[in-house]
N, C-alpha and C positions, 0 to 999 in steps of 0.2 A: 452173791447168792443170799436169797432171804430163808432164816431159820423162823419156821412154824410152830405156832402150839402143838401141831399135831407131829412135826418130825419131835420136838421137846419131849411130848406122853411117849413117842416108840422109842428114844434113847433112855430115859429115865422113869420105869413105869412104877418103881415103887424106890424104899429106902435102901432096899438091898443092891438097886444099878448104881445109889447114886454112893453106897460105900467104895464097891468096885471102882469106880472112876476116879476116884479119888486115890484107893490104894494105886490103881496103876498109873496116875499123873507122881504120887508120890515117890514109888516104888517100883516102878513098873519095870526098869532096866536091871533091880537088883539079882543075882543068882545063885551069891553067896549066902549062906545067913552068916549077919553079925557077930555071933555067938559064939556056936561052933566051928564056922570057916566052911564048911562042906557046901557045894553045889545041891541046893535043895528049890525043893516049889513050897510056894507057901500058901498054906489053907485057910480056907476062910473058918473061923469061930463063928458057929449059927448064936449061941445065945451072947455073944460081943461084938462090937463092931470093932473086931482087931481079926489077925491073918497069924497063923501059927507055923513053925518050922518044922518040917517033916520027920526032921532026925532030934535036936534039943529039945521042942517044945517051946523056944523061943518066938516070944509073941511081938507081931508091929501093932503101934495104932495108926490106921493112917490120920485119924482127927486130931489127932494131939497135934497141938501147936498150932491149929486152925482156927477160923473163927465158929466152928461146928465144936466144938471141943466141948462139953458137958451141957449143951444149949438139949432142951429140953424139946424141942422145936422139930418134928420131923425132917430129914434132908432132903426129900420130894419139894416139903413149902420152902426150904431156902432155894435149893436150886430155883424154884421157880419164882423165887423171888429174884435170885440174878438174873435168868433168864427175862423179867419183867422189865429191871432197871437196862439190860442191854438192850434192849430192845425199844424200848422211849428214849423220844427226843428232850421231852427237858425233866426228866429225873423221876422219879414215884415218890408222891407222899407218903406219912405215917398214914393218914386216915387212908388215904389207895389202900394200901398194903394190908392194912385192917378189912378192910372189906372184900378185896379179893379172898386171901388164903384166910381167913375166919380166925385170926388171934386177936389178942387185947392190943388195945394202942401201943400199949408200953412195947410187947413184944416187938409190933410193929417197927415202934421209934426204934429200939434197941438194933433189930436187924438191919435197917436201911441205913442206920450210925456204921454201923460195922460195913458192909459193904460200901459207903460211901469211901469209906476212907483205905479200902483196898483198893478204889478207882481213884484214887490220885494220883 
């Protein structure tokens, strides 16, 4: 089955789907919090991209330890940048990638270095 631009825009229409999928590929089975021990839900932080515990206030990040981790880069342009590199047959350049999602080369270079080397 072929994944579309257009099924990509309805699963990820902004940065806020693409923290969610992440917190729940990360975390998604946890029920416990770490912290305290108690069966709790964990909320999402509007002004953070972290998830907070009901009962401590114990906070996850799901980006930590990612290659989104302090990247200054919206998670809309990365996804969609993996979304680009899955989806070609022989790989996306820096300058592609510059000219699709509208950042500077370097970013460019930087992000397709990084995703290259998670598709190993």
């Amino acid at each position: 089955m072929k994944y579309t631009i257009t099924e990509f825009n309805k699963e990820f229409p902004d940065n806020e789907a693409c923290v969610e999928e992440i917190f729940k590929r990360r975390f998604g089975d946890m029920k416990k919090c770490p912290n305290c021990k108690k069966e709790t839900n964990f909320y999402r932080v509007r002004t953070r991209k972290s998830y907070v515990c009901q009962f401590c206030g114990y906070q996850l990040h799901p980006l930590a330890g990612t290659i989104f981790h302090k990247s200054p880069t919206p998670l809309k342009l990365w996804f969609y940048t993996i979304f680009l590199f899955s989806t070609s047959k022989n790989g996306v350049s820096a300058k592609e990638l510059q000219r699709q999602i509208g950042v500077t080369y370097k970013t460019a270079w930087r992000m397709a270095l990084q995703i290259r080397k998670l598709m190993e």
